[in-house]
Biotite code that builds the C-alpha atoms (Angstrom):
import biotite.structure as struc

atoms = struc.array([
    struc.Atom([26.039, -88.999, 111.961], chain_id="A", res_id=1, res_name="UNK", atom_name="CA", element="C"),
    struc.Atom([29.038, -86.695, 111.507], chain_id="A", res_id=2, res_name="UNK", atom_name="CA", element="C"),
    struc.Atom([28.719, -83.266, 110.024], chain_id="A", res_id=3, res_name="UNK", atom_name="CA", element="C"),
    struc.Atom([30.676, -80.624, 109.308], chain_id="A", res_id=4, res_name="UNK", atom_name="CA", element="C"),
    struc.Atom([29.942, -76.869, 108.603], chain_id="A", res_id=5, res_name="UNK", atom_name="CA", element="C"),
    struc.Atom([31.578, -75.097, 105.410], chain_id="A", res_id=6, res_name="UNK", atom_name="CA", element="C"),
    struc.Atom([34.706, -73.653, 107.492], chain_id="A", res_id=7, res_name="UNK", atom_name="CA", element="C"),
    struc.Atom([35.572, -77.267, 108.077], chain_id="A", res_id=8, res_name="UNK", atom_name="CA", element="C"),
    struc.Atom([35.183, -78.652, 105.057], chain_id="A", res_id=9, res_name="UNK", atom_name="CA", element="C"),
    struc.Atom([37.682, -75.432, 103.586], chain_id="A", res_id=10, res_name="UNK", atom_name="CA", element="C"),
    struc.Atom([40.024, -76.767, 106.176], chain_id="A", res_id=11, res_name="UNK", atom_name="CA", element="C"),
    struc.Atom([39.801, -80.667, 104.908], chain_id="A", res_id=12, res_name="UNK", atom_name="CA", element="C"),
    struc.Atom([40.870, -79.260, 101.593], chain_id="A", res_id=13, res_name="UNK", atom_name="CA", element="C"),
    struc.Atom([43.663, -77.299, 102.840], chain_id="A", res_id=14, res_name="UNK", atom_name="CA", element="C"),
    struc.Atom([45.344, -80.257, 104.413], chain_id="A", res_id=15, res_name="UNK", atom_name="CA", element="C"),
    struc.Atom([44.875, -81.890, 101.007], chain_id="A", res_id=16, res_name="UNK", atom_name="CA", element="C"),
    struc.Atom([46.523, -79.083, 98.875], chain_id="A", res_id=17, res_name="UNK", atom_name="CA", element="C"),
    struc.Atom([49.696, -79.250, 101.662], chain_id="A", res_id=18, res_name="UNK", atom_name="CA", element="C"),
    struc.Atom([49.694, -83.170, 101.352], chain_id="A", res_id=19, res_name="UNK", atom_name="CA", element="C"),
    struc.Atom([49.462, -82.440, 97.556], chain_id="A", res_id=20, res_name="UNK", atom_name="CA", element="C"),
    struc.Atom([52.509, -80.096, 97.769], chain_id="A", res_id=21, res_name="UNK", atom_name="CA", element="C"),
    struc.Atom([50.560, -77.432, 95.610], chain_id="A", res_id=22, res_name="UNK", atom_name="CA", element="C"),
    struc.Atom([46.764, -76.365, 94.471], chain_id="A", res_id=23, res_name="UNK", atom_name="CA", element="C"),
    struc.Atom([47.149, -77.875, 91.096], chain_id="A", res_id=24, res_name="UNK", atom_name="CA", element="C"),
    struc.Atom([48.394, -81.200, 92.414], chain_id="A", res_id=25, res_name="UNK", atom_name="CA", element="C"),
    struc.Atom([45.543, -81.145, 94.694], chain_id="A", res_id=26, res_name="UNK", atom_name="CA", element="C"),
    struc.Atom([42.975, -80.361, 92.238], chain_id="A", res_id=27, res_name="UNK", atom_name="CA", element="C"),
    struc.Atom([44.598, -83.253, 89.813], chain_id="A", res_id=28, res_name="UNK", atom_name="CA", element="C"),
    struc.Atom([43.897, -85.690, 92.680], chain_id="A", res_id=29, res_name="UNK", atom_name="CA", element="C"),
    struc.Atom([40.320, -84.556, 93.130], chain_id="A", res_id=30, res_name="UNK", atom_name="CA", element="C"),
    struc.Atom([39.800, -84.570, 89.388], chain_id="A", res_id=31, res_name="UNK", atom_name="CA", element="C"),
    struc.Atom([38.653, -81.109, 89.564], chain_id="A", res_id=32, res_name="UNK", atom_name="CA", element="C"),
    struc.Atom([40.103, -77.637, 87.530], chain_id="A", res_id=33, res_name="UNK", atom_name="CA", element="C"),
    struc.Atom([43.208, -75.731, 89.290], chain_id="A", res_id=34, res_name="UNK", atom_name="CA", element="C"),
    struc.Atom([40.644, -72.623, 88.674], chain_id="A", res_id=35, res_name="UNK", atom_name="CA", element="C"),
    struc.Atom([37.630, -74.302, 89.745], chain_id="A", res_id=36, res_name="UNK", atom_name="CA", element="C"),
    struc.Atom([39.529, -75.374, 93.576], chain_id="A", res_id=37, res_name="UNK", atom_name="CA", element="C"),
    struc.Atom([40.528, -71.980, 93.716], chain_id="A", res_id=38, res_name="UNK", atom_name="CA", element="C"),
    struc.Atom([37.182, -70.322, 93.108], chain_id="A", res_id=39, res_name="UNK", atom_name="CA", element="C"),
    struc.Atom([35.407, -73.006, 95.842], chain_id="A", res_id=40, res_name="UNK", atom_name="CA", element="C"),
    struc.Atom([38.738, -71.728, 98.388], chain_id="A", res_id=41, res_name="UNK", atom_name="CA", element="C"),
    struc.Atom([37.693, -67.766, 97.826], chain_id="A", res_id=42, res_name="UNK", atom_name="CA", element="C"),
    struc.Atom([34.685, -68.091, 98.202], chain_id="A", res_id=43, res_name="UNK", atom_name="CA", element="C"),
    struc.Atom([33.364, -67.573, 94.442], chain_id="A", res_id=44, res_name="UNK", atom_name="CA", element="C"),
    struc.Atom([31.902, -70.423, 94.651], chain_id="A", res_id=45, res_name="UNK", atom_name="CA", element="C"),
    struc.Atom([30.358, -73.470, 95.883], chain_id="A", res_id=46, res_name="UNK", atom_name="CA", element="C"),
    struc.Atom([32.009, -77.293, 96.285], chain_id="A", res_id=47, res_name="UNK", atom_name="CA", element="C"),
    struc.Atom([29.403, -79.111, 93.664], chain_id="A", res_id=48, res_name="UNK", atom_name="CA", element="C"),
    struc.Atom([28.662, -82.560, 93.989], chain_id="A", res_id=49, res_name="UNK", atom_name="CA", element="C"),
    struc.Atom([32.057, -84.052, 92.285], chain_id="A", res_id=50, res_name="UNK", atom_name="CA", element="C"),
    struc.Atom([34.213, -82.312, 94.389], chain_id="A", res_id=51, res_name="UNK", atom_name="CA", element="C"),
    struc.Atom([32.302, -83.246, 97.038], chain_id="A", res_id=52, res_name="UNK", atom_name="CA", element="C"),
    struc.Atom([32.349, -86.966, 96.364], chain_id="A", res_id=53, res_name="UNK", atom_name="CA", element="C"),
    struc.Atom([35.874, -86.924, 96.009], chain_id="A", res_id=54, res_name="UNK", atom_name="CA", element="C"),
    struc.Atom([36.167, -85.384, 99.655], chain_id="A", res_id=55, res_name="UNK", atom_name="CA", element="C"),
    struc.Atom([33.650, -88.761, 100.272], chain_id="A", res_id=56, res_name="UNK", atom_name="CA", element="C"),
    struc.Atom([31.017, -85.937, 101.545], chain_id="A", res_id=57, res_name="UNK", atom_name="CA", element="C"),
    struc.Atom([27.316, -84.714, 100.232], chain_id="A", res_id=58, res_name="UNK", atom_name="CA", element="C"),
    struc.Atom([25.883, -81.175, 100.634], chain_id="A", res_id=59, res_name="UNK", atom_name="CA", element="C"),
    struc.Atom([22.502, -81.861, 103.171], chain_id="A", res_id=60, res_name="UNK", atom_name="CA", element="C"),
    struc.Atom([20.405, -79.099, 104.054], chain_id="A", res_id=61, res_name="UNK", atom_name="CA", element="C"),
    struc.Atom([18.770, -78.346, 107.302], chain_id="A", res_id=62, res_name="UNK", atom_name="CA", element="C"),
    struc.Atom([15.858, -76.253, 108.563], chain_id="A", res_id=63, res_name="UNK", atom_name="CA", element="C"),
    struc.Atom([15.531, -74.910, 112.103], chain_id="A", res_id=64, res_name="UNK", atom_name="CA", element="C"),
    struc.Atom([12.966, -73.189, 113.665], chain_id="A", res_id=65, res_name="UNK", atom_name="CA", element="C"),
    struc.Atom([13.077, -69.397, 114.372], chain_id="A", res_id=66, res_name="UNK", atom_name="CA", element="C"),
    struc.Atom([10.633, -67.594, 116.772], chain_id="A", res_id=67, res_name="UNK", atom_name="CA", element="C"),
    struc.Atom([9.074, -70.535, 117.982], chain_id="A", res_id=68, res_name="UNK", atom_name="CA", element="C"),
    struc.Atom([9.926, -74.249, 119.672], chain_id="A", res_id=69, res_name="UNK", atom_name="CA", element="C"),
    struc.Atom([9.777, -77.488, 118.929], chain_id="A", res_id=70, res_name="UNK", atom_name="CA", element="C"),
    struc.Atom([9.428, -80.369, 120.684], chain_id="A", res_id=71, res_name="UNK", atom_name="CA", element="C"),
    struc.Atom([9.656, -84.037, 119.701], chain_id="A", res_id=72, res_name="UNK", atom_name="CA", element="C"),
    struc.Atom([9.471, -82.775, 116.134], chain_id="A", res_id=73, res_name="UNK", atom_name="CA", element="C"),
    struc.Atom([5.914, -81.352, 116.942], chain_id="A", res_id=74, res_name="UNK", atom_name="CA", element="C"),
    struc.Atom([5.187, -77.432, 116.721], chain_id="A", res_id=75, res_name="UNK", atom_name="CA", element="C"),
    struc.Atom([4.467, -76.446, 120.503], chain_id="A", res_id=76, res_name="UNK", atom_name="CA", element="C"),
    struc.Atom([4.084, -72.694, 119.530], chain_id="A", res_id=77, res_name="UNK", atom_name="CA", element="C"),
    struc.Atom([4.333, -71.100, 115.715], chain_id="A", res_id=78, res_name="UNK", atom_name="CA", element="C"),
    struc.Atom([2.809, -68.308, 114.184], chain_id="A", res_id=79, res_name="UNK", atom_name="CA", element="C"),
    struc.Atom([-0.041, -70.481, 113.012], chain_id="A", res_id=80, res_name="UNK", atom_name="CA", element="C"),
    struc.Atom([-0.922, -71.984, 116.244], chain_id="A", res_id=81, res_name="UNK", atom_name="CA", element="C"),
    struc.Atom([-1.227, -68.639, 117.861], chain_id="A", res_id=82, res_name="UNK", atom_name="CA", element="C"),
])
């Protein structure tokens, strides 16, 4: 499986808006709002699901362990096996 972090994805969209020629080109192809694209690009806010289906991704969130390991997707030491 390929994944990408947020910096990447900002970068995907980038190389659309110069194969676009301009933002508002871009955000025509991706069926989305000229102000909408450039809120997601500074930051303001978040690529939403039709944005991101257009880019043929999906947002997936992932949880990792602090303070403790795992191994084998068992808990070898947490704070409630302490």
């Amino acid at each position: 499986m390929n994944t990408i972090d947020k910096s990447n994805l900002l970068a995907e969209l980038y190389c659309i808006i110069a194969d676009a020629g301009n933002q508002a080109n871009a955000a025509k192809k991706l069926s989305i709002s000229p102000s909408y694209l450039c809120d997601v690009l500074s930051g303001k806010r978040e690529p939403g699901k039709k944005l991101l289906l257009a880019l043929k991704f999906k947002r997936v969130i992932t949880y990792e362990p602090i303070g403790y390991t795992m191994r084998g997707g068992a808990v070898v030491s947490s704070p409630l096996t302490e």
